[in-house]
Each structure stands twice: as structure tokens, then as C-alpha cells.
NUMARDO-650516 format. One record per residue (C-alpha): residue number from 1; z, x, y. Coordinates in Angstrom, 2 decimals. Layout:
N
<seq:NUM | w:Z | u:X | v:Y>
...
//
This chain:
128
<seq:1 | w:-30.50 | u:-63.12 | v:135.94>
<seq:2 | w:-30.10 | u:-60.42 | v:138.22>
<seq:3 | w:-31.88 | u:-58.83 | v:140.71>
<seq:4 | w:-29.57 | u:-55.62 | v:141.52>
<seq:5 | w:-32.59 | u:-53.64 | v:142.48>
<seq:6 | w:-36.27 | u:-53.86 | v:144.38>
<seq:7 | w:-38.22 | u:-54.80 | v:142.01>
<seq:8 | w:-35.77 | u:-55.54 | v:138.95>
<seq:9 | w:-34.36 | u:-58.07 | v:137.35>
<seq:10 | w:-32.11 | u:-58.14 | v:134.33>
<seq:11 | w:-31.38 | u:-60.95 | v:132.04>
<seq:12 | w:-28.24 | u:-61.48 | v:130.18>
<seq:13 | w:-30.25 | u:-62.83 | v:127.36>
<seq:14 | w:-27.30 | u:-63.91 | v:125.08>
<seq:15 | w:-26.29 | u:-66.40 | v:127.97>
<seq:16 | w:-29.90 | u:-67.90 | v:128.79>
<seq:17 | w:-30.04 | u:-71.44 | v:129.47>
<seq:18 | w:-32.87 | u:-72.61 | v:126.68>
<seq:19 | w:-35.70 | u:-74.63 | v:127.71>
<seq:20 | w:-37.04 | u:-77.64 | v:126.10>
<seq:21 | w:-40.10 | u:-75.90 | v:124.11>
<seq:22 | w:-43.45 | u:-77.70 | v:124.82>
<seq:23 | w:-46.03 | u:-74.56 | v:125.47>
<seq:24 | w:-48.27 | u:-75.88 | v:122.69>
<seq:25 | w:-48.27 | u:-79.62 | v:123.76>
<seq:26 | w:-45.73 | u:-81.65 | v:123.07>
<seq:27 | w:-41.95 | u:-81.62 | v:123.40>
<seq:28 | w:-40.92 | u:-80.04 | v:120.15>
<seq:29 | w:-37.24 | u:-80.52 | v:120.35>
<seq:30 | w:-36.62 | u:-78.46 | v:117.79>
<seq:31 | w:-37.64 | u:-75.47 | v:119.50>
<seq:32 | w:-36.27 | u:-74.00 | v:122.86>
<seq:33 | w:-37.27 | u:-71.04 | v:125.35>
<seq:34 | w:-36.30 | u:-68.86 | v:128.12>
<seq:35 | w:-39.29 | u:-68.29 | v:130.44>
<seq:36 | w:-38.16 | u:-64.20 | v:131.08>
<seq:37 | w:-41.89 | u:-63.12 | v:132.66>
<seq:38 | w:-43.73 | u:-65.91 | v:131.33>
<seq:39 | w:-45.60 | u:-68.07 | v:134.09>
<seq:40 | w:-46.33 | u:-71.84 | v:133.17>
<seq:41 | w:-49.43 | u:-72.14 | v:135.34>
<seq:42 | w:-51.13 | u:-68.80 | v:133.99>
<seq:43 | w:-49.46 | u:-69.30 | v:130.29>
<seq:44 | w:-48.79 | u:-64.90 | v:130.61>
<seq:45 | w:-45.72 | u:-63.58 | v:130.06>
<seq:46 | w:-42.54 | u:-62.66 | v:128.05>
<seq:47 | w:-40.27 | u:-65.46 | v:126.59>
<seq:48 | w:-37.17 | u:-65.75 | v:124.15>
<seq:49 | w:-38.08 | u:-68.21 | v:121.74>
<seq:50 | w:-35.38 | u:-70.10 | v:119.47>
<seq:51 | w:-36.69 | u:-72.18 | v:116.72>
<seq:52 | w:-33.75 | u:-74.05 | v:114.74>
<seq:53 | w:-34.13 | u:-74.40 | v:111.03>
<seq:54 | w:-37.05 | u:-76.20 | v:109.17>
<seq:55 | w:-38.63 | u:-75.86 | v:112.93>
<seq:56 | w:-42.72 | u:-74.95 | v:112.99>
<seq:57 | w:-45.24 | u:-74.64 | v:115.61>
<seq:58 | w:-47.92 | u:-77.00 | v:116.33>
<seq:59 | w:-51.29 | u:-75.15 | v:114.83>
<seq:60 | w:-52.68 | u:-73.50 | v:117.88>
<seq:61 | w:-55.34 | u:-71.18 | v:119.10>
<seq:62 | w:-54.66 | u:-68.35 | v:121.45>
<seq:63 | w:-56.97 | u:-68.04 | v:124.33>
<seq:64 | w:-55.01 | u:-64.82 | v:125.25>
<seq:65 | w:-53.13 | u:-62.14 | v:123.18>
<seq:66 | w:-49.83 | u:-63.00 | v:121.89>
<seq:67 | w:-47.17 | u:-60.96 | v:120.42>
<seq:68 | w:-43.65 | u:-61.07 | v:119.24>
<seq:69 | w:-40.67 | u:-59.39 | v:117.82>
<seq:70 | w:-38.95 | u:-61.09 | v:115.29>
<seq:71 | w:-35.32 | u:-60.40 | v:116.73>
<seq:72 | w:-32.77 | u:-62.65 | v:114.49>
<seq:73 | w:-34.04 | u:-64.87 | v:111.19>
<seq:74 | w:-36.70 | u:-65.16 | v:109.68>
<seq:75 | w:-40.13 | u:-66.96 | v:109.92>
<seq:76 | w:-43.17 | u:-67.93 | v:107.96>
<seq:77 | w:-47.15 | u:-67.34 | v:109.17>
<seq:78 | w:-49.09 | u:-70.00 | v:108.01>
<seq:79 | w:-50.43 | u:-67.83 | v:104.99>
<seq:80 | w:-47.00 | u:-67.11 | v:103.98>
<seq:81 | w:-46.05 | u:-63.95 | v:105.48>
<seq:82 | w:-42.35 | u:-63.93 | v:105.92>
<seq:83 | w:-41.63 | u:-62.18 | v:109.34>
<seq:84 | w:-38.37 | u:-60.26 | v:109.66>
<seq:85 | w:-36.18 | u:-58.62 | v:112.34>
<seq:86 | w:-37.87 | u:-55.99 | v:113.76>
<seq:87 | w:-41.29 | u:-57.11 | v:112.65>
<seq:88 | w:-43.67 | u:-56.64 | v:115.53>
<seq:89 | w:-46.87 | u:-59.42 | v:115.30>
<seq:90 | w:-50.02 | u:-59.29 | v:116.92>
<seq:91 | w:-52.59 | u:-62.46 | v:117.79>
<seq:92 | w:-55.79 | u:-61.86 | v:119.49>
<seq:93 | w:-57.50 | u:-64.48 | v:121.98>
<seq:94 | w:-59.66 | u:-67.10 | v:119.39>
<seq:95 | w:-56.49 | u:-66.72 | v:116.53>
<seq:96 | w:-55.96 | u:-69.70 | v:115.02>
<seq:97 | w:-51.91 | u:-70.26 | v:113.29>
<seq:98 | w:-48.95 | u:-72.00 | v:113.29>
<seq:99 | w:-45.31 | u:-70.41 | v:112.35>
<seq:100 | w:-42.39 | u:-72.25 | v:111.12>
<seq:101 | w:-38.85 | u:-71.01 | v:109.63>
<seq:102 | w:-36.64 | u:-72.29 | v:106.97>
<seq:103 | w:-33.22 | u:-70.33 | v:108.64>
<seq:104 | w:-34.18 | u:-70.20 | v:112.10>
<seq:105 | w:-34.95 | u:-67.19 | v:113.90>
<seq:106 | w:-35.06 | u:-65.98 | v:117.71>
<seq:107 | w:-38.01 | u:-64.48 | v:118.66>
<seq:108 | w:-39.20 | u:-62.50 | v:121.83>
<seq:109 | w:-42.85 | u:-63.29 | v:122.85>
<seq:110 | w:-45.24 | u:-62.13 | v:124.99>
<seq:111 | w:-48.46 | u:-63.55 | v:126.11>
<seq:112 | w:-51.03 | u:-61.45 | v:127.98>
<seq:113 | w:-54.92 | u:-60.24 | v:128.30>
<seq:114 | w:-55.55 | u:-57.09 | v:127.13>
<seq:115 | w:-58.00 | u:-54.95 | v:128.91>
<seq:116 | w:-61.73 | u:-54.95 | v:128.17>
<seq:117 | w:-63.14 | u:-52.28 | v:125.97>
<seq:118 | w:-65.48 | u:-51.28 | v:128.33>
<seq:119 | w:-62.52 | u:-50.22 | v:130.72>
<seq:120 | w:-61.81 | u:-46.86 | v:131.44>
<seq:121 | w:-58.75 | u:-44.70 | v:130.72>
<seq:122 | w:-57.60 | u:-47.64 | v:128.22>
<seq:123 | w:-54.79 | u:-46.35 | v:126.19>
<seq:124 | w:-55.63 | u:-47.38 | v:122.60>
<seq:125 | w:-52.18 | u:-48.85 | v:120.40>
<seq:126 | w:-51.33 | u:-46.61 | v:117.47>
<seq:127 | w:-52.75 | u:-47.51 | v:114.16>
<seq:128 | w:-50.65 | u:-47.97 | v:111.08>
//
């Protein structure tokens, strides 16, 4: 990482030092990450996500929002949508899935809390 700037940082993502994965329990050595924003003790934040062939998630529920951007691979929702590069997926808090992949894939994930409804000036996403 650096941090050539107030404020900034930059990661040199293709030379990230993985993680052992275990953000949905248990070690999963299978599975590796790169915390890039992502804060343990809040469980928000962006993340790099490698998941080595035949890998899957433990079934979990989100208790935030979670997205991610397939970036190389493929994977497989538990209801047998095969995700692609570039596909962009979207979790709200109380989802309930697992993912696995037959190839592998690297991922790019973000957890967060989106704002309330009832907030003002809330930009709405664009609708497909």
C-alpha cells in the first residue's frame, strides 16, 4: 500500500499478501482475502476475495449490504446463477446464500449500510 497523499492510499492489488479467509466463521483455507477498507471489528468495508477451485462459502446471512464484482472466474449463487467478470451482485441486510466456484474466481467485495429511506437527499441506484 501506499499512502502518497492526505487522505489516499493505493493498493498494488496484484501483489497483496492474501489473508487466511474466516469472515463467515471458520478458517476456510480454501479461500483468502485482502482487507482493502474492510474493518474486522465493524465487518464494513472493501476486500479482494480469492476463492481457489471447488471453494464455497459457508451459508450466511447478511446483517449489512454486501456487494461484489466478479473480477476473474467464475462463481455459482446458491440457485445456480453463474456470476461472471464484470457481473456486479447485490445482497441486502436479512439475505440468506452461500457462493462457491468450480474454476476459481477473484472477487472484489464490499460490505456496508446503506442509508435509511427516510433520509434525505438519498441518491437512488439506477434501475435495470
Amino acid at each position: 500500500m501506499s499512502t502518497s497523499g492526505a487522505g489516499r492510499r493505493i493498493y498494488a492489488t496484484a501483489s497483496l499478501k492474501m489473508r487466511p479467509y474466516d469472515l463467515d466463521g471458520p478458517l476456510q483455507p480454501e479461500m483468502s482475502y485482502a482487507p482493502l477498507s474492510h474493518d474486522a471489528r465493524s465487518e464494513r468495508g472493501s476486500y479482494l476475495m480469492r476463492m481457489e477451485p471447488g471453494a464455497a462459502t459457508i451459508p450466511h446471512v447478511h446483517a449489512c449490504r454486501e456487494e461484489f464484482l466478479i473480477l476473474e472466474g467464475e462463481a455459482i449463487d446458491d440457485d445456480g446463477t453463474v456470476l461472471k467478470p464484470g457481473d456486479w451482485i447485490v445482497y441486502e441486510p436479512g439475505t440468506r446464500h452461500n457462493t462457491r466456484t468450480i474454476t476459481g474466481c477473484l472477487l472484489l467485495g464490499l460490505d456496508w449500510d446503506p442509508p435509511s429511506s427516510r433520509e434525505p437527499n438519498r441518491v437512488n441506484p439506477p434501475t435495470s
